[in-house]
Each structure stands twice: as C-alpha cells, then as structure tokens.
N, C-alpha and C positions, 0 to 999 in steps of 0.2 A: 155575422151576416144574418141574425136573428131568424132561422133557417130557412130564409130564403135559398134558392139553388140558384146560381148565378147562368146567364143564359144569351148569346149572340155573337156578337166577333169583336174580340179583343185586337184591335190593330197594336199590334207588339213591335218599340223598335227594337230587334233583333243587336244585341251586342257582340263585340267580336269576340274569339277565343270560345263559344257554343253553338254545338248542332244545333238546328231546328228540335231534335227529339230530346236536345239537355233542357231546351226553353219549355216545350209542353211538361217534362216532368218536372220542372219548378213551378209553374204556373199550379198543376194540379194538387201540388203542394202550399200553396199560398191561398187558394181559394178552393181548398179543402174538396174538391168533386176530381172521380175519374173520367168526366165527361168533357173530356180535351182533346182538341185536335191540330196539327197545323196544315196549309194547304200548299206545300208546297216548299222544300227544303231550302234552304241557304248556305252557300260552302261555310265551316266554321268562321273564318278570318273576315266574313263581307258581313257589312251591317246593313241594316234599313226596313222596310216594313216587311213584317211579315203576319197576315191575320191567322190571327190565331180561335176556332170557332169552341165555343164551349155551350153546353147544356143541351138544348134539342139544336145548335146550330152545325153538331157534329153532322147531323144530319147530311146537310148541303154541302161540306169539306170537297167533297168529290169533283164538285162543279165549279168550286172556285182554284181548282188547280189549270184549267185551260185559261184564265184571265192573261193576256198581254199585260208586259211588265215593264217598267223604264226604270234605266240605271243612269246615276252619272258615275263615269270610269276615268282613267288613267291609263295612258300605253306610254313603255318605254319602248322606244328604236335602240336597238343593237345589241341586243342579249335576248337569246332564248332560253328559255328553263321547262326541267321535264314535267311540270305542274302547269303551263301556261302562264303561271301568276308570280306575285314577286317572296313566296315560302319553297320555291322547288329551286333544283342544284342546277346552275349556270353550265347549258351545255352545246350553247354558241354562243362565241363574241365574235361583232363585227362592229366597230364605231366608226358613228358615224363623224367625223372631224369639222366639217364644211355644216354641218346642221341640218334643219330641213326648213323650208317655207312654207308659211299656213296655206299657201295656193296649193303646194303638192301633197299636202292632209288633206284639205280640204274636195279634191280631187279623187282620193283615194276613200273619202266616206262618202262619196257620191257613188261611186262605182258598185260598193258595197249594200246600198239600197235597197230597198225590193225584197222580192223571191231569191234568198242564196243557197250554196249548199252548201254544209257543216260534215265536216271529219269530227263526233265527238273528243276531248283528251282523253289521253290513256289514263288519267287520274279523273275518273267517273263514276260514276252508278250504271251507266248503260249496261246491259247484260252482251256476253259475246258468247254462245254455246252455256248459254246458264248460267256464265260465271262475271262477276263483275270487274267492270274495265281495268279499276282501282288496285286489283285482288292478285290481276295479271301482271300490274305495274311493280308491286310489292317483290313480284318474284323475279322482275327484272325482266319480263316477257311481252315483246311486243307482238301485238295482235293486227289483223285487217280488221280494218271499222271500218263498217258502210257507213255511206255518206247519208247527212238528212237534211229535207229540205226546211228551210224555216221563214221566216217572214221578220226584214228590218224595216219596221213604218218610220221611223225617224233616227238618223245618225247625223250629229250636228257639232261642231268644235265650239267645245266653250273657254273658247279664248279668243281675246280681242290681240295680240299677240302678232306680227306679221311674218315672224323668223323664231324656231327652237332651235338652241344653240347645241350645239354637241360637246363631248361626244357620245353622247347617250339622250338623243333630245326624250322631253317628256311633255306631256299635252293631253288636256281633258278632253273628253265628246260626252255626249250624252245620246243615250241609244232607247229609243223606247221599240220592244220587238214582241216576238208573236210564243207562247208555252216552247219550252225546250231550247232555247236561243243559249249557248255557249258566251259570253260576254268575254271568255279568259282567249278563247277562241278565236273572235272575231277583231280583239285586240293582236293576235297573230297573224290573223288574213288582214291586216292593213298594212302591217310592218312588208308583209309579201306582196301586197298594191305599191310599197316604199321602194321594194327591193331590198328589206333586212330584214334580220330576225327581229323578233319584240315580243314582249310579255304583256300581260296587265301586272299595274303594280299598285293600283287601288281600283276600289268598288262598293258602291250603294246604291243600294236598288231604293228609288226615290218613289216608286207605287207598285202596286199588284194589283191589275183591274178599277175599281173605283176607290180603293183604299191609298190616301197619299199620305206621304212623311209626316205631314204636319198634322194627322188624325191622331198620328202614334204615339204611344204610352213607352217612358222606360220599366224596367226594373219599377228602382227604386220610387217612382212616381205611382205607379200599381201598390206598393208597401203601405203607400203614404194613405191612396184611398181604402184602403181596408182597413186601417187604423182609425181613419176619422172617419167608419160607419159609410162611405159614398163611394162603395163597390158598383151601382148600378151606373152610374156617371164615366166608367170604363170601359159599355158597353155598346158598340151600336147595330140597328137592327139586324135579322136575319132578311129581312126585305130587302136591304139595301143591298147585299149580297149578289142576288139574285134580282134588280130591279132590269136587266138585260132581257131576262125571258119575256118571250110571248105570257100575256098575263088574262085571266078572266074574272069577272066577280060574279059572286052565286047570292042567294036570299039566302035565309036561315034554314027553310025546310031543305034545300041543298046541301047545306052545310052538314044538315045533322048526317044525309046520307053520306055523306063524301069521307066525315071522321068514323066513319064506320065500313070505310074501303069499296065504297060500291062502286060498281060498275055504271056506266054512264052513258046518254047520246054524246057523240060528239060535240064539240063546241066551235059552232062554227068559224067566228071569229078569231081563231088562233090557226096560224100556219106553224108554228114550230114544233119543234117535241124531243124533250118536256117542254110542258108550259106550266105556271103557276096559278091558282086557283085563291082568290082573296076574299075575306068573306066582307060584308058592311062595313065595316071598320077597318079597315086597309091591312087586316092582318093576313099574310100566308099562312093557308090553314095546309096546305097538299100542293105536293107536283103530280099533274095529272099525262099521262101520254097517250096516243092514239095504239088504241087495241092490237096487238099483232095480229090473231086471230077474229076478231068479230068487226066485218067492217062499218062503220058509221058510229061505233062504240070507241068511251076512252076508258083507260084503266088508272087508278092510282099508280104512280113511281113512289114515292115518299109522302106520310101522313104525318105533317109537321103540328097540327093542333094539340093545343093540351087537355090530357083526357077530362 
C-alpha cells in the first residue's frame, strides 16, 4: 500500500460462520492498520452489509450504529426454537397441515407496522442486572426482559405466491426497521399474528443506513485489491457516512481555527447537534455541537481533519 494508511468505510459483505469482531480482526490483518472498526454487530450465521470504518473513519463508528437497516428474511410457521432462528433446539411443534394464504401473511405484516414492541431473545447481547441475555441462556436461565419499543417502516412479502403449503409453510418479507429491531423476533410475533409458533430461518441485511448490498465487497474480492495495488477503490467516503447531518461550510481562516478545537459563534444555519462542518472542498473536517455551557457558542464533538 506504498505507506499509504488506508482510510473510510469499507462496505463489507459480511459472511456467515463470523462475528462482526472475527471480520474487523481479519480486515486489520489484511490491510496491515489497527485502525478498524465495525458499526454495528451481525449474528454469526446472517450475511450482508456490514460497514466497516477504517483510518480516521473510526472516528464517526458511533454514529453509524443508529442507521435503520433492511433485511430480506425467511419465517417458518410451526416450529419454535430457543434461538428464535433456524441453529437453536426445536422447542415447539405445531404444523400447520391446511397451510397458510398470502392474504393471512399479508395481513399479519400489516399489523406488524409502525411503532411495535419487542420482548428481546434470550440468546442476546441485551444486558439484564449486568449480565447478558446469552450468558443467562447458557445456564439454562430464564429472565424477565423488558419490552422495547422500535420502529418497522417497511414489512412487505416477497412472494408473488397466493397459498404456502404446510406443514411447516415458509415465506420471505422484507423488513426495512429502526437500530435494535429483533428480525429473529419479529419473524416469531408474525407466527403469533398466524396463531403458531415460528422461527426465522434465513436472514440478510440487504443495507445499513446509506450503505446497500450492492456497494459491498467480499473477502476475497478485498484480497484481490490489495494484490493489484487498488486498495483505495474499496473505500468510500467518510462524508457519505454522515451526509444525514445538519451540515455547514467554513472559509479557510475557519478551518485553520476549528482543526485546532476552537470554540465557536454558533452557526446559525444548523438545527441539529452534532452537525458537520466542511471546509471548500466538501471535505468533513469536524463535528461541531452547540455548547452546553456557553450559550450562543459551539464546541468541537470530533476533529476529523488531517493534521
């Protein structure tokens, strides 16, 4: 990489059989830097994007784990398992024999829409008294989990399909939802819209935020550019990341103060916070936020410029 330090967000597709934290430590190993991050986990067994930020784009990691994400899923009717998904031990059967019609799915991810509320699975990260969900499940212990609320903006049956036949019918949706959406979950709350049990029994998350499938890089296609010298053709901006925020552009004599953390008027122009600051050149140099203490003043969040 002729030492160059490679630098922005690697849209990674995520393969099955590795954590998120197996993908960043191979990655960090392939393009030689510890300045790796990912934004946001993926169960081992699910594929699809997942950005991955490297160089000063570690920076912004934080801010791209609220992005809403869309999956296309798979739900089987009439088996439930203690994972929600199709790797945990079958601990209801009901078959369905008679099947189901795409009216009464389709009815059932209608319902589903909106503002719902989510019981997380017992095979989670969620913390319950400090300890995780997963940790609890291992030991054979079941816990009360508060419910959470989350946002489904799109649940839609990708099948032209008018009858799933039983006794275990299967049927794709496509869900695009709001950070913290359960997909293993809410393939369970449909089966319970059906009146059965049911799992998910596939899953890929087809975006995260502004990043889609078709941006994303394998493995071995990441190998290939590094080989033939065109590491930088894997990367896309840290702008793009963040092109969501309220944004300002400053002159140069701005700039020089802002990479040196100063303290600021206000900027009228922005109602959010943070907001990003660009200098001439469309580059993000800083997130800048309204002062807690001095009012009509903003404070640096993040100094993304290079020194």
């Amino acid at each position: 990489m002729a030492g160059i330090q490679p630098e922005g967000i690697l849209p990674l597709l995520k393969p099955a059989g590795m954590t998120s934290h197996d993908c960043v430590a191979k990655l960090r190993k392939m393009l030689k830097t510890k300045k790796v991050g990912h934004t946001g986990t993926l169960d081992p067994e699910v594929t699809g994007v997942l950005p991955v930020c490297v160089g000063r784009a570690t920076k912004i990691a934080q801010y791209m784990s609220d992005y809403p994400k869309s999956y296309q899923a798979e739900a089987m009717i009439g088996k439930a398992t203690t994972t929600e998904d199709a790797h945990g031990d079958v601990v209801e059967d009901q078959p369905v024999p008679e099947g189901l019609s795409a009216e009464a799915v389709k009815d059932a991810l209608v319902s589903l829409t909106g503002r719902i509320m989510q019981v997380p699975p017992m095979f989670s990260a969620v913390k319950v008294n400090g300890k995780k969900l997963y940790q609890y499940a291992r030991e054979g212990i079941e816990v009360e989990r508060p419910a959470r609320e989350t946002t489904i903006y799109e649940l839609n049956l990708l099948s032209e399909e008018t009858y799933f036949s039983g006794p275990y019918p299967v049927f794709p949706f496509f869900v695009r939802c709001s950070k913290g959406t359960y997909v293993r979950t809410l393939a369970v709350d449909i089966g319970k819209k059906l009146g059965y049990p049911a799992h998910m029994s596939h899953l890929v998350r087809t975006s995260s935020g502004p990043f889609e499938i078709g941006d994303c890089f394998t493995f071995e296609q990441i190998e290939q550019a590094i080989q033939d010298g065109n590491t930088n053709d894997l990367f896309l901006p840290i702008e793009k990341a963040i092109a969501h925020f309220d944004a300002i552009t400053c002159d140069e004599e701005m700039e020089a103060r802002i990479k040196n953390g100063a303290v600021l008027p206000m900027a009228s122009e922005v109602q959010g916070s943070p907001f990003a600051v660009y200098n001439k050149n469309g580059k993000c140099i800083a997130l800048y936020k309204q002062h807690p203490e001095k009012p009509g003043m903003m404070k640096p969040e993040k100094i993304l410029a290079v020194e």
